[in-house]
N, C-alpha and C positions, 0 to 999 in steps of 0.2 A: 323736462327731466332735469333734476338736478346734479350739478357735477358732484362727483366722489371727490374727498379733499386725502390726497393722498399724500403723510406724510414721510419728507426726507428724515432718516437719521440722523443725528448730528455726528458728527465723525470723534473718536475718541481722544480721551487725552494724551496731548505727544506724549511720545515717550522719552527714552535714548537715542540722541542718534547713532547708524549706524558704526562710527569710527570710535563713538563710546564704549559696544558691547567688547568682551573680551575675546581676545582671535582664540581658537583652536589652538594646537600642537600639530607641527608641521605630521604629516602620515612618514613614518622612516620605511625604506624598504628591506624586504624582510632577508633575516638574514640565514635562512635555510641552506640547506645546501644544494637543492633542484635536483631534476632528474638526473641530470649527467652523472654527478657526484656521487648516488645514490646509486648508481648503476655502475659506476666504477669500484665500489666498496662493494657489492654484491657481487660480482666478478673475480675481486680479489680474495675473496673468504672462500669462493668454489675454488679458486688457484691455491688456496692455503691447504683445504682439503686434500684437493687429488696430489701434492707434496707430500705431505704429511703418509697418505698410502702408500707413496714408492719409497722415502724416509724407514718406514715402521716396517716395508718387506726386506729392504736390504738388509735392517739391524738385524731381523728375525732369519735369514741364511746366510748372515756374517761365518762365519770359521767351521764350514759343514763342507765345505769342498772334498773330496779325495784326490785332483786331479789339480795339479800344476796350473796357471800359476796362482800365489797368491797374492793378496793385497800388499805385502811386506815386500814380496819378488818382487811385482812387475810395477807398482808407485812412485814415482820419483816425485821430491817437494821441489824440487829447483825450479822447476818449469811452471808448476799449477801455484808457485808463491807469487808469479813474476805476472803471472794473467791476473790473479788474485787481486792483487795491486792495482792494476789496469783496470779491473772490474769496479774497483771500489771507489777508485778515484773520479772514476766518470759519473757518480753518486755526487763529490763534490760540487763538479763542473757543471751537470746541468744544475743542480740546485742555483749555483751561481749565475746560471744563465736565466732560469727562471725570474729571478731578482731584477736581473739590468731587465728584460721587456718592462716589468714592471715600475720601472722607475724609467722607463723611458728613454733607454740607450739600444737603439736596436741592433749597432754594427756588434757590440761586446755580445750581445745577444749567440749574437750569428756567428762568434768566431767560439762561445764557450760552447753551443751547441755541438758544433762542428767538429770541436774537440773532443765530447761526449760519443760522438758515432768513430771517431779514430778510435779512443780506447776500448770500446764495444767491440768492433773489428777486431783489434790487436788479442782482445779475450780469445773470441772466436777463433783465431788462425793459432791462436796456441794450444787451444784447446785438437784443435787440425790436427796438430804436431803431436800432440799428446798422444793420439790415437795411432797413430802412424807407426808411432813406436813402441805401442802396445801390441800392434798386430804384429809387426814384422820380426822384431827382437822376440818378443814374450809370448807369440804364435794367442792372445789373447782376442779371443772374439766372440761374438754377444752368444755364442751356442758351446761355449768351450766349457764352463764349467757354470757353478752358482752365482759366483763372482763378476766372472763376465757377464750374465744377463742382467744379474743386480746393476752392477756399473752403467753398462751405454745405456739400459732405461731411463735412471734416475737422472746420470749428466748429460743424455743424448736430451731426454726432454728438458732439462735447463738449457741447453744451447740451443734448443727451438724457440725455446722464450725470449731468449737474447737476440734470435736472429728477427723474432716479430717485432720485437722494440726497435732495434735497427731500423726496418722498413717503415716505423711508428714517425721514429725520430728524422730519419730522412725525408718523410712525406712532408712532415710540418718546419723544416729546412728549407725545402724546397715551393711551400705555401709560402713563406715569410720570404725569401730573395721574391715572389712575386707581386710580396704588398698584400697577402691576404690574411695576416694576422698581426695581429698590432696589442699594448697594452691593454685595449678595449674590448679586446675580445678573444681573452688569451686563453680561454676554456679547455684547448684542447693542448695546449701546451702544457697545463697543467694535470690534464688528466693524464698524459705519456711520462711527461715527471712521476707520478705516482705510479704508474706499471714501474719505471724504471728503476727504483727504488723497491719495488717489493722482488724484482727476482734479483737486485743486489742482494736485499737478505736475506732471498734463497739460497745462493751460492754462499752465503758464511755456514750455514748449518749443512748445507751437501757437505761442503770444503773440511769440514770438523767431522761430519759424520765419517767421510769417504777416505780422505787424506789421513786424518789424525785417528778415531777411533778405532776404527778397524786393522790399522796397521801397528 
């Protein structure tokens, strides 16, 4: 039997080596904004909504009362300019606090934060005050007239919202004195900055609606 002559290939001609070809472009990572984000702006457009309906009912029984008191009687600015302030400044404070995490200063972090839950508070207890002396002096309560219900619905629920942010900003206070958050994975500190900041701008347009227009 004769053997099969079986031939090899010959191999082809070299090419380039491989530190000749040209590299790629590194892959960059993308710069969406993930689910958190997206689910944070979804939240806030249903919070803008259901505003906008206690907004739109108050304007619509502004000056229909027949019954004492009214927003001109029983409003004082003195008090709601001085929490207003408070309110709006702790907008500053965390933003500022958001900044030093990111640049990597964790104690400024923690005192501006810190600062932001004092003047949150200081809102709320004047807000306290406010009511106190609606009820007492101005016999004003959520069944007294149009006013009164328009009123503690629309500020009662902003002060709800201040007070979730509070427990918002405190959780993640008290995550960060434990080491569980850092510039690397500052996600939710940035999402409470962003609540914190949309019922700041709530309270300008209640503040204008309730204080200033109607009175």
């Amino acid at each position: 039997m004769s053997q099969l002559d079986v031939s090899v290939p010959s191999p082809p001609p070299a090419g380039p080596v491989a530190r000749d070809l040209p590299v790629p472009p590194q892959i960059e990572p993308s710069l969406g904004l993930g689910p958190a984000r997206w689910g944070m702006i979804a939240f806030l457009a249903s919070e803008v909504a259901f505003f906008c309906t206690l907004i739109v009912t108050y304007l619509t029984f502004m000056g229909q009362d027949r019954v004492p008191p009214t927003p001109r009687q029983a409003l004082s600015l003195g008090l709601v300019i001085a929490t207003t302030v408070c309110l709006l400044s702790s907008s500053l404070t965390i933003h500022l606090a958001e900044g030093a995490l990111h640049r990597g200063r964790p104690a400024s972090f923690i005192r501006l934060w810190f600062l932001t839950i004092l003047l949150g508070a200081a809102f709320l207890l004047g807000t306290g005050y406010e009511w106190r002396e609606l009820i007492v002096k101005h016999h004003l309560t959520i069944d007294r007239n149009l006013f009164g219900t328009t009123f503690y619905t629309l500020v009662g629920f902003h002060g709800l919202h201040v007070t979730i942010g509070l427990i918002a900003l405190i959780t993640v206070l008290l995550l960060t004195l434990r080491g569980d958050i850092s510039k690397e994975n500052a996600i939710s500190v940035e999402l409470v900055s962003w609540y914190w900041h949309f019922v700041d701008a709530v309270w300008v347009v209640v503040f204008a609606v309730v204080y200033l227009v109607s009175r």
